[in-house]
N, CA, C and O atoms as a GROMACS GRO file, in nm:
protein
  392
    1UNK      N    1   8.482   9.641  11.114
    1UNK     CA    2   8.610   9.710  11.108
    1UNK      C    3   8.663   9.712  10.966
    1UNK      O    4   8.725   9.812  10.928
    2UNK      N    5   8.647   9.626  10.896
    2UNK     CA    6   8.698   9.576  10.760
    2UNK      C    7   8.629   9.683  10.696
    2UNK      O    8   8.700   9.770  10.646
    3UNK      N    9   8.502   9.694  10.688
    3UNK     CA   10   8.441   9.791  10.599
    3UNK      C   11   8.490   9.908  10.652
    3UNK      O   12   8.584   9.948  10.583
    4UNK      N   13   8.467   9.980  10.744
    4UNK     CA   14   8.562  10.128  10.796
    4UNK      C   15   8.693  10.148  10.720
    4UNK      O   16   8.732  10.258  10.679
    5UNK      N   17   8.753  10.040  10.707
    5UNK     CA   18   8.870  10.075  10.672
    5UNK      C   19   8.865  10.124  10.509
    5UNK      O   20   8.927  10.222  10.466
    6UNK      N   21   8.761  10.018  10.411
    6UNK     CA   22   8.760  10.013  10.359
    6UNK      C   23   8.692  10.158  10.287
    6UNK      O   24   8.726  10.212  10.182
    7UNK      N   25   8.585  10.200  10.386
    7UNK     CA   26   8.511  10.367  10.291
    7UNK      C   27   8.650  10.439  10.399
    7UNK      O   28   8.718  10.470  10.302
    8UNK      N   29   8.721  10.477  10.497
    8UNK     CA   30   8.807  10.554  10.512
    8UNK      C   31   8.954  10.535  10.393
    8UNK      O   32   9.034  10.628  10.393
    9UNK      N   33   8.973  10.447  10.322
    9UNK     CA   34   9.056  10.436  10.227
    9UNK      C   35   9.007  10.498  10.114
    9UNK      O   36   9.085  10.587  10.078
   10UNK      N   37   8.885  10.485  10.025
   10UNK     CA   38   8.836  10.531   9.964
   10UNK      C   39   8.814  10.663   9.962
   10UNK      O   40   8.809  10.728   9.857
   11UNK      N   41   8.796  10.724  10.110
   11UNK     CA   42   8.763  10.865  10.111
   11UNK      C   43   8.900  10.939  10.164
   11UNK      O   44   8.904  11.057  10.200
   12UNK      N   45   8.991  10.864  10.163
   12UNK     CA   46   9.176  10.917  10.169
   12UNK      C   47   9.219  10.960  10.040
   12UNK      O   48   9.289  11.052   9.999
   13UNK      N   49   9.148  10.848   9.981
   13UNK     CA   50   9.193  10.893   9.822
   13UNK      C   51   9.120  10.857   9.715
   13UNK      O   52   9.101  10.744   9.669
   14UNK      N   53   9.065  11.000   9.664
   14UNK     CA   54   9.003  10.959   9.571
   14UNK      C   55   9.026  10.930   9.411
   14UNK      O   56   9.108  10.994   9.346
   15UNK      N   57   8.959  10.847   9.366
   15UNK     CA   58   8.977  10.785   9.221
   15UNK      C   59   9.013  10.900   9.153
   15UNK      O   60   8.945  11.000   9.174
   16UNK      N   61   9.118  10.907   9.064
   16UNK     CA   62   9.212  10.967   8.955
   16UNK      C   63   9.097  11.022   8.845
   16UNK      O   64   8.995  11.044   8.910
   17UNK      N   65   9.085  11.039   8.766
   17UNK     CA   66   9.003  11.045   8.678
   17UNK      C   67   9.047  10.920   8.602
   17UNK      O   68   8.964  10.830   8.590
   18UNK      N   69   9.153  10.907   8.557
   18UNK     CA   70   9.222  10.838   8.466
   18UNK      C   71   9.216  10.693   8.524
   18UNK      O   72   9.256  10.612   8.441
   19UNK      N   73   9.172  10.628   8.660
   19UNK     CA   74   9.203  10.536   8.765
   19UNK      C   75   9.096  10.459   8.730
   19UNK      O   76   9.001  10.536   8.743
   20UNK      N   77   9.054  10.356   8.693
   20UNK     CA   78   8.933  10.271   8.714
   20UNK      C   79   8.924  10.236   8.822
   20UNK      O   80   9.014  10.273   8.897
   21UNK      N   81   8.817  10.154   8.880
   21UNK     CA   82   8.780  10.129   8.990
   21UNK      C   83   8.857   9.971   9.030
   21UNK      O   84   8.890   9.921   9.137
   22UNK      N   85   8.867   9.920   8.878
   22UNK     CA   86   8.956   9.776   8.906
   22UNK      C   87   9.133   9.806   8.976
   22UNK      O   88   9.200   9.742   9.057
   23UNK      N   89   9.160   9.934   8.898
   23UNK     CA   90   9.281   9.975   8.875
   23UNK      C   91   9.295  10.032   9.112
   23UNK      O   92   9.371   9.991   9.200
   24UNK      N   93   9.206  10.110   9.114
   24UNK     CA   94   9.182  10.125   9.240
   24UNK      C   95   9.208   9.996   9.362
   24UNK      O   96   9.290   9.999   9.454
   25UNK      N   97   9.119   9.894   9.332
   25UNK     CA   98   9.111   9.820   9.408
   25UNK      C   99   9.237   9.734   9.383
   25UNK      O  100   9.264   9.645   9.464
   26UNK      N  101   9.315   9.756   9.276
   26UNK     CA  102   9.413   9.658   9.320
   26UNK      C  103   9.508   9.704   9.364
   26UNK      O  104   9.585   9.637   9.432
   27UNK      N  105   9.526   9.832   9.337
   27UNK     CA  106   9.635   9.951   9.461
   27UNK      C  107   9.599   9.924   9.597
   27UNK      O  108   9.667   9.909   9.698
   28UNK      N  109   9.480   9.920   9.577
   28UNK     CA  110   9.475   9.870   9.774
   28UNK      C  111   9.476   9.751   9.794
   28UNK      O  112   9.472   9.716   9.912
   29UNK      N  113   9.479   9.676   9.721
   29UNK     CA  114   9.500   9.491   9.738
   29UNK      C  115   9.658   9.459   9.784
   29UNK      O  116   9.702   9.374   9.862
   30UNK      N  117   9.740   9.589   9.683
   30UNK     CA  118   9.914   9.564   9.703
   30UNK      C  119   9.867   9.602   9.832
   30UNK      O  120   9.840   9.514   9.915
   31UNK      N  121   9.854   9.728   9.859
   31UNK     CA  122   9.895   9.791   9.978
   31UNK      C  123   9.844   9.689  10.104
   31UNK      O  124   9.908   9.694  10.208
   32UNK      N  125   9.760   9.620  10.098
   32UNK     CA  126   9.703   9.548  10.211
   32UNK      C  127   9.787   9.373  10.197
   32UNK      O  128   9.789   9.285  10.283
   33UNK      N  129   9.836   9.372  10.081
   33UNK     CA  130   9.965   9.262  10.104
   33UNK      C  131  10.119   9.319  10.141
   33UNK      O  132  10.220   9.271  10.192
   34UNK      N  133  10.083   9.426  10.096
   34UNK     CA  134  10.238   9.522  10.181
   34UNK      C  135  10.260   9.515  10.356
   34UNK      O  136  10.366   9.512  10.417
   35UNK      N  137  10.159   9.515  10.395
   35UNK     CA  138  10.105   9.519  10.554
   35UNK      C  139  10.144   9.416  10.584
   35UNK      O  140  10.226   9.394  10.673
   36UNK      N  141  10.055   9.279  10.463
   36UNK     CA  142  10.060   9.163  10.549
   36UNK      C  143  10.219   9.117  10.554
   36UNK      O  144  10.269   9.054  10.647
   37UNK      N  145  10.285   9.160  10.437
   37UNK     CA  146  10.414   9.070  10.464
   37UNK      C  147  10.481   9.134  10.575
   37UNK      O  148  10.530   9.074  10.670
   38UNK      N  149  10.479   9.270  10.558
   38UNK     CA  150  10.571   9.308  10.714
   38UNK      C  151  10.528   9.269  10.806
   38UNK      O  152  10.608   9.294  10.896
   39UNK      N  153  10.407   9.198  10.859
   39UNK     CA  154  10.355   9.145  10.991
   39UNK      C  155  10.410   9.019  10.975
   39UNK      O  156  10.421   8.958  11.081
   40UNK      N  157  10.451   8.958  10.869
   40UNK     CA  158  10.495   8.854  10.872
   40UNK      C  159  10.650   8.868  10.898
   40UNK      O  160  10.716   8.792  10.969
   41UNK      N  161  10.701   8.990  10.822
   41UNK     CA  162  10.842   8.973  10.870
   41UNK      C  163  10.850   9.058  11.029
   41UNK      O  164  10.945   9.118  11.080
   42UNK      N  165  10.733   9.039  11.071
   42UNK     CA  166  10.782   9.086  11.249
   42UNK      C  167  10.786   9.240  11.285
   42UNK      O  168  10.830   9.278  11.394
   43UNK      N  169  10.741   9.320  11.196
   43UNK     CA  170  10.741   9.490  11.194
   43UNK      C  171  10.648   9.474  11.286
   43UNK      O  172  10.567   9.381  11.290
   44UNK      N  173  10.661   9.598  11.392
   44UNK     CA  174  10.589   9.642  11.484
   44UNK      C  175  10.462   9.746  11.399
   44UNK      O  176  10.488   9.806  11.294
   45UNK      N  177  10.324   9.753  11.470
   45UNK     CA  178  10.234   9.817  11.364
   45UNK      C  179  10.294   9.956  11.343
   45UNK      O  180  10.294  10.028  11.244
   46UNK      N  181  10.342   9.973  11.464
   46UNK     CA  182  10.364  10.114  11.452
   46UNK      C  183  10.476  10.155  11.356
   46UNK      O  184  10.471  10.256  11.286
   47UNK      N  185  10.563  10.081  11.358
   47UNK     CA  186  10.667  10.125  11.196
   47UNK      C  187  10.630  10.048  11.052
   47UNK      O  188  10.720  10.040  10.968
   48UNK      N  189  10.494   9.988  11.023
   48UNK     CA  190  10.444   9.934  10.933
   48UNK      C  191  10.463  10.087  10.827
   48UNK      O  192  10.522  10.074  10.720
   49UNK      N  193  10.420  10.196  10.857
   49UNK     CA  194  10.443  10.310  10.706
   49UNK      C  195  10.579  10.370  10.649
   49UNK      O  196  10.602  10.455  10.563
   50UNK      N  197  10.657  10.293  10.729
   50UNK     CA  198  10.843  10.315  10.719
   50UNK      C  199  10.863  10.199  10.638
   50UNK      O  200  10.895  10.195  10.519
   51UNK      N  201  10.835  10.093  10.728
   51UNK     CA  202  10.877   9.976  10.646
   51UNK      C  203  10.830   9.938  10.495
   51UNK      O  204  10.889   9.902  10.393
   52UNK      N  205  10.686   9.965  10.530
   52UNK     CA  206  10.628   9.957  10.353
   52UNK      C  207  10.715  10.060  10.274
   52UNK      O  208  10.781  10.030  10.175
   53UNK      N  209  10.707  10.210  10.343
   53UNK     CA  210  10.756  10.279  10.209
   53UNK      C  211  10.892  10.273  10.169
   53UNK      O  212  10.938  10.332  10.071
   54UNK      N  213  10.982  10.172  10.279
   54UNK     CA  214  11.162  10.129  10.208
   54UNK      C  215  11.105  10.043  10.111
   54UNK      O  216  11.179  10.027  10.014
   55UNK      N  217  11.001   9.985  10.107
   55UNK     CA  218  11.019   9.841   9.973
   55UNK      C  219  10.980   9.928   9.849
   55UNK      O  220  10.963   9.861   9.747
   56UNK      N  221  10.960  10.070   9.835
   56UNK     CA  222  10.963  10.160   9.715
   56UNK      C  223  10.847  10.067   9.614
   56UNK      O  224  10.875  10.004   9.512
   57UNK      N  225  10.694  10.082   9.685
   57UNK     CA  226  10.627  10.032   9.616
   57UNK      C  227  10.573  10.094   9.508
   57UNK      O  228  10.617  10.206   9.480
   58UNK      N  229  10.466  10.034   9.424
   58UNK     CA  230  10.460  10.085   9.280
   58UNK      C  231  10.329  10.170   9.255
   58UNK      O  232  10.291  10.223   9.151
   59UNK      N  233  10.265  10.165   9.397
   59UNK     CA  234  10.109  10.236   9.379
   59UNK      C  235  10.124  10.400   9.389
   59UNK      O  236  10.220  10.457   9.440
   60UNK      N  237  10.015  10.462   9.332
   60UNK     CA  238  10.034  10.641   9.366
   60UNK      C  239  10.052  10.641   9.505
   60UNK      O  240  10.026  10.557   9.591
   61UNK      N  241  10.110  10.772   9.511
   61UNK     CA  242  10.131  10.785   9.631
   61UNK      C  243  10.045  10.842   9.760
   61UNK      O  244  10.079  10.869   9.875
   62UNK      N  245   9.944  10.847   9.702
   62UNK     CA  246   9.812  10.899   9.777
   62UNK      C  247   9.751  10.807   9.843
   62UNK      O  248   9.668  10.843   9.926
   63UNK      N  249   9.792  10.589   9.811
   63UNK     CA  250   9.774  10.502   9.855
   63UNK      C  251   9.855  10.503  10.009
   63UNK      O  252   9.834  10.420  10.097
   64UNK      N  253   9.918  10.577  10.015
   64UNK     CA  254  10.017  10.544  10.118
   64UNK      C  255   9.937  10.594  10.247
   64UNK      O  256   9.939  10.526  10.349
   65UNK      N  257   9.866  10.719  10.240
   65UNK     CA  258   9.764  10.733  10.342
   65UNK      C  259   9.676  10.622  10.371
   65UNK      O  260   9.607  10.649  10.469
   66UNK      N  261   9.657  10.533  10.334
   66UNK     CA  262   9.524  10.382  10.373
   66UNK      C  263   9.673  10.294  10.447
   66UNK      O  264   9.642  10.176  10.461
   67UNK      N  265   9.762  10.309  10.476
   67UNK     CA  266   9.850  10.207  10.536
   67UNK      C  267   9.857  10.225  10.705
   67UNK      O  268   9.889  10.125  10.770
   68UNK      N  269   9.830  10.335  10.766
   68UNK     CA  270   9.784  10.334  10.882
   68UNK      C  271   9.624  10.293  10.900
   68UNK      O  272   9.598  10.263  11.016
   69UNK      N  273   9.522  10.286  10.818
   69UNK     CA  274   9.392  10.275  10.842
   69UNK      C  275   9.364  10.146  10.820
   69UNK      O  276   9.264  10.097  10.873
   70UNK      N  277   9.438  10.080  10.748
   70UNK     CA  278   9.456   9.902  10.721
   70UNK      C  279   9.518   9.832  10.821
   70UNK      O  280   9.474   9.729  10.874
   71UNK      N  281   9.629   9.894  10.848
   71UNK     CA  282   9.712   9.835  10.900
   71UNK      C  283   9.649   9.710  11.060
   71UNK      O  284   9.669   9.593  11.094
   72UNK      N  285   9.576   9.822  11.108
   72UNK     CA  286   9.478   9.762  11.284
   72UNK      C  287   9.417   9.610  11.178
   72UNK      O  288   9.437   9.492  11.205
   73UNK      N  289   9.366   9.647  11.098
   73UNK     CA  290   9.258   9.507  11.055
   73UNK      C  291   9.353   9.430  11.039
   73UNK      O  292   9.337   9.339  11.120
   74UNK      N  293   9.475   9.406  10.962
   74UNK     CA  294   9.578   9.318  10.939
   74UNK      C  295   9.644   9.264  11.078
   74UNK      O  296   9.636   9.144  11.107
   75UNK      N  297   9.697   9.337  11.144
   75UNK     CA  298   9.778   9.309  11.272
   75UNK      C  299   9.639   9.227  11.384
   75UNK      O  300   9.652   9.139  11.469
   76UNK      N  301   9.548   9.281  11.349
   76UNK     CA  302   9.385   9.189  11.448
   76UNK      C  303   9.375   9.074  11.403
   76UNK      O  304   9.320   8.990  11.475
   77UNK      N  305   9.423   9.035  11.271
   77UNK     CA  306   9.405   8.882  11.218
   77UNK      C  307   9.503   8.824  11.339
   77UNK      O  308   9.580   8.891  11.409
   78UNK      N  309   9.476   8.650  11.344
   78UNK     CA  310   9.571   8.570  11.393
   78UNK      C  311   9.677   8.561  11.296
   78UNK      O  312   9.656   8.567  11.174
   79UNK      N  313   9.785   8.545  11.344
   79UNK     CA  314   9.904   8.507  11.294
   79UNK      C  315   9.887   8.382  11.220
   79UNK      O  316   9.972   8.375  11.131
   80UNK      N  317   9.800   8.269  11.224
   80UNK     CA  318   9.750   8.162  11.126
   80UNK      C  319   9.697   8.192  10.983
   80UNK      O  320   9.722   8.153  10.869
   81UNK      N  321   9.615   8.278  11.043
   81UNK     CA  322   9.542   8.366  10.913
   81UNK      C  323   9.654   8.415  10.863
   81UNK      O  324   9.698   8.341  10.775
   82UNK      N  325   9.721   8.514  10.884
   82UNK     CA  326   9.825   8.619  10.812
   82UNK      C  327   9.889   8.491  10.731
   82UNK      O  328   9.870   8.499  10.610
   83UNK      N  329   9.954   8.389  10.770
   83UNK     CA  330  10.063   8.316  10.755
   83UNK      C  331  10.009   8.286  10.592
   83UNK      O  332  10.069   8.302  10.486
   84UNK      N  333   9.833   8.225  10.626
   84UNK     CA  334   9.761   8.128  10.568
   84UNK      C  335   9.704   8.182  10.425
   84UNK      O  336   9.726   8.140  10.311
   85UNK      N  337   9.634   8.275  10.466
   85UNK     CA  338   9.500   8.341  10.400
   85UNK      C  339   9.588   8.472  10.290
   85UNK      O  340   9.703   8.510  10.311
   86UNK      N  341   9.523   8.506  10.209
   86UNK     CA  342   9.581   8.573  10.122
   86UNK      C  343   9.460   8.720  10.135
   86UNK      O  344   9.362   8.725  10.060
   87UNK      N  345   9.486   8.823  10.232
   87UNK     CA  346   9.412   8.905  10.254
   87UNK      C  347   9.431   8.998  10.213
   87UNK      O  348   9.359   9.085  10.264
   88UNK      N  349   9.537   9.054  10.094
   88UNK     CA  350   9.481   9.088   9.926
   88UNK      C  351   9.384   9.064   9.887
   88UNK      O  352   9.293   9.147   9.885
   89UNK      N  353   9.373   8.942   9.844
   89UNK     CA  354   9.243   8.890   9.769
   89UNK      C  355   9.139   8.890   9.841
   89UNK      O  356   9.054   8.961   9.786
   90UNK      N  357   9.110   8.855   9.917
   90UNK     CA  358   9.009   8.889  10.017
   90UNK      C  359   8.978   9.077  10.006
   90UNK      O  360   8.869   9.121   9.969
   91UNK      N  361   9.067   9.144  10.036
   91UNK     CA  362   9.010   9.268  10.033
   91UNK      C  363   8.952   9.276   9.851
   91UNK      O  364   8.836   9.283   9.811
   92UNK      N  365   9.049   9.272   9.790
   92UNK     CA  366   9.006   9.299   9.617
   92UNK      C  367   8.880   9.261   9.619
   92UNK      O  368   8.796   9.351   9.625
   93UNK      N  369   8.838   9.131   9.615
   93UNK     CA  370   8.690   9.081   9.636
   93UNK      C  371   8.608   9.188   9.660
   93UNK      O  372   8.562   9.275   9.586
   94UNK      N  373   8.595   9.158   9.807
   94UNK     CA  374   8.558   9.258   9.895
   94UNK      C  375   8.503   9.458   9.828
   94UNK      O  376   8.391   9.508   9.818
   95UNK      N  377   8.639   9.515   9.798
   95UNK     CA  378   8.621   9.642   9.697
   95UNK      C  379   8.578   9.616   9.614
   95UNK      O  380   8.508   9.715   9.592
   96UNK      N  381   8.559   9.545   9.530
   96UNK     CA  382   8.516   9.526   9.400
   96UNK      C  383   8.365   9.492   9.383
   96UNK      O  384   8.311   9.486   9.272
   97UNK      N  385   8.292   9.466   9.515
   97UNK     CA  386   8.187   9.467   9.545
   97UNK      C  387   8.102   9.571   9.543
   97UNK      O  388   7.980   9.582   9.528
   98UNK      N  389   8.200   9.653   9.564
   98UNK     CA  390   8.155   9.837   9.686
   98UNK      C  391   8.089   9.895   9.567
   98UNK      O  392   8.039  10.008   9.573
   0.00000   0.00000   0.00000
C-alpha cells in the first residue's frame, strides 16, 4: 500500500523542472506529517484535505493532490505508531530510494 501511494503521488505531480528530487521528497515528507498530526489531533480521514489546507502549508500546490492518496496509509497505522514513529521520515527514506 505504501508503495501505491507512493508512484500515485509521484504520478499526481510531477517534478518542476526547477524541483530536485531531494526538494520533492521532502514536500511529501511535510505533507505526510501534515496527515499525521491531524490524525493525531482527531480529524476524521475524510476532512484530513480541509484541515491540512487551514494550516496554509508551505509546499506547491500540486502536493495537495497526494493528501487523499496518503492519507488511507496514515489513518491504517495504529494510533501507537502515529503517536510514536515519525512517518515523515520514514516516507523521505523510503522516496529517496525510488
Amino acid at each position: 500500500m505504501y508503495r501505491y501511494a507512493l508512484v500515485a503521488l509521484l504520478a499526481a505531480s510531477p517534478l518542476a523542472a526547477a524541483e530536485t528530487k531531494q526538494q520533492s521528497c521532502q514536500y511529501q515528507a511535510d505533507v505526510v506529517a501534515a496527515i499525521q498530526q491531524a490524525r493525531l489531533d482527531r480529524v476524521k480521514e475524510r476532512d484530513v484535505p480541509a484541515a491540512v489546507a487551514a494550516t496554509s502549508p508551505t509546499w506547491p500546490e500540486n502536493y495537495n493532490a497526494a493528501i487523499p492518496l496518503i492519507a488511507p496509509w496514515v489513518y491504517q497505522q495504529k494510533m501507537r505508531d502515529v503517536r510514536d514513529q515519525d512517518l515523515s521520515a520514514a516516507w523521505l527514506e523510503l522516496c529517496l530510494k525510488q
